[in-house]
N, C-alpha and C positions, 0 to 999 in steps of 0.2 A: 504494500500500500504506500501510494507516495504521500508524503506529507505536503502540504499547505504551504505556501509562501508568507511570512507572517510578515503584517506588518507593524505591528507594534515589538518593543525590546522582548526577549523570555523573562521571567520568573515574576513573582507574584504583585511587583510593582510597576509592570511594564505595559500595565493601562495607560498609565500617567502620560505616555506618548511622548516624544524627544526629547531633547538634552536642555534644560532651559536657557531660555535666550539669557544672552549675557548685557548685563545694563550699560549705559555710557558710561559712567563712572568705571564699570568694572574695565573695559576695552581701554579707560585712560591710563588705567592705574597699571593695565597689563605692559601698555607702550614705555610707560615711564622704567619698570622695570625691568624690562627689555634692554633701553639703553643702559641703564642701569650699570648691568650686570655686563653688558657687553662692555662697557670700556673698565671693568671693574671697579667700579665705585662706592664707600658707604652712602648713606643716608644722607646727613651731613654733609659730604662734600660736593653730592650730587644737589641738596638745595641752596648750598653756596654758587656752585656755576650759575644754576638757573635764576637767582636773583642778579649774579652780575648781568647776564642775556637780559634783561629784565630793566637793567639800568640803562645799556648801552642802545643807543640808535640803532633804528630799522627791525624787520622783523623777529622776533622772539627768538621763535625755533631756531630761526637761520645763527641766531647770533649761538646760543646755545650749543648746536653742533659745530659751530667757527672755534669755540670756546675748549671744546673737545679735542677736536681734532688737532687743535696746533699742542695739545701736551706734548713734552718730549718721548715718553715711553708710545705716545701713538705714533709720534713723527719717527720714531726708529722702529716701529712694526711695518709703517707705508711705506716707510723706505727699503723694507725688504731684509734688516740686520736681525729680522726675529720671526718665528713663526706664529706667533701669536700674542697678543697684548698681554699677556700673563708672563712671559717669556720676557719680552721686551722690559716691564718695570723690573724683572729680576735684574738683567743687564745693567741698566741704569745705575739701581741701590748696589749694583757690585762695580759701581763708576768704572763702565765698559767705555763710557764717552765723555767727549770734551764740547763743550758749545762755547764758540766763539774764543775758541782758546782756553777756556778754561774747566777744569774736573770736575764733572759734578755726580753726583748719587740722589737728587731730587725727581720722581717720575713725573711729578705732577708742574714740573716749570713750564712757565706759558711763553712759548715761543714766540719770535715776531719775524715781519719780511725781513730777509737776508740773511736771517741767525745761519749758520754754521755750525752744524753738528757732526764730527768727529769722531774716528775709531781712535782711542787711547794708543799708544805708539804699542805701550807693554801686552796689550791684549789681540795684537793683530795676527798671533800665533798660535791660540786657541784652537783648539777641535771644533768650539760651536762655529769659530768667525767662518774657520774655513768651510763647512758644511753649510752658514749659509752665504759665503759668495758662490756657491755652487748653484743653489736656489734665487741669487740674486742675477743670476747671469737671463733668465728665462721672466724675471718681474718687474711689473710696470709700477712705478710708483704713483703716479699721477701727473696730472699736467702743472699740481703747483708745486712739486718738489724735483729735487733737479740732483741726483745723483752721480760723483763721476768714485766708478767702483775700484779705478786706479789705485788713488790717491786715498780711498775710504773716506770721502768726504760726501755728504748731502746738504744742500744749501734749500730753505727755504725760501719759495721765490715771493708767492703772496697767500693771505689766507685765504683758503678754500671756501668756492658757492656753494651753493645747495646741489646744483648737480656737480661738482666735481666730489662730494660725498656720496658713497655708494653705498648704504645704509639701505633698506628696509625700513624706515621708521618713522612715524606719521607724528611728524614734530607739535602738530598742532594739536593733536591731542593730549601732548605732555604738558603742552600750555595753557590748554584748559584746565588740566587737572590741577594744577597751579595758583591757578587765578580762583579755586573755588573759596 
């Protein structure tokens, strides 16, 4: 005997019919923590960006993910000296690089047009550097970073628009969730 195509879920609550809809709040609150988590941030620091975005001219969002992306532990994952944001602040805190000539171990410095960010002379020898100039031979970093893999140097050229951010992320509902 064949069975029945069901349409409602099996067992004894699967009257109740689909999965409930998810509220605007819930959908804002998912966005925020999305980005969140992707550039790995607390609480706290992530409501710190969002009130600078929030001070600074022009769009919210835009300034927010401007605000993001020029960290240094992101500007050295786009640049291709790490495989993943997690990886990169490690680098950083283990003052892998120099900006603008000097050492630093801070992942969260906010970069500007022209900074100059630097392989440390003593770490260009590494197992990691060299596995990822292998990986950096085949990577794009984007049109506002300007990489020459020579020299181990990455110059920031200007900060990044909304489309040269290649995100998934619906800025504008972080900003509503924000403004409640």
């Amino acid at each position: 005997m064949e069975r029945e195509q069901r349409v409602k879920a099996p067992g004894q609550h699967g009257q109740a019919g689909q999965k409930p809809r998810i509220t605007e709040y819930g959908e804002q609150l998912y966005e925020k923590q999305k980005l969140k988590r992707m550039y790995q941030l607390r609480e706290g620091q992530f409501a710190k960006y969002m009130e600078l975005a929030q001070r600074r001219r022009g769009p919210t969002g835009e300034n927010l993910l401007q605000l993001l992306e020029m960290r240094l532990d992101n500007v050295v994952y786009r640049l291709g000296w790490a495989a993943s944001r997690g990886m990169a602040r490690q680098m950083v805190s283990h003052r892998f690089f120099t900006v603008n000539g000097r050492r630093v171990s801070v992942p969260s410095i906010q970069l500007r047009p022209n900074d100059v960010v630097d392989l440390h002379p003593s770490k260009r020898e590494t197992a990691l550097i060299k596995a990822s100039l292998a990986r950096m031979a085949t990577h794009n970093p984007g049109s506002w970073l300007e990489l020459d893999a020579n020299t181990f140097a990455g110059r920031v050229l200007h900060a990044p628009s909304r489309d040269e951010v290649t995100t998934d992320i619906k800025e504008q509902m972080i900003v509503e969730y924000y403004t409640r």
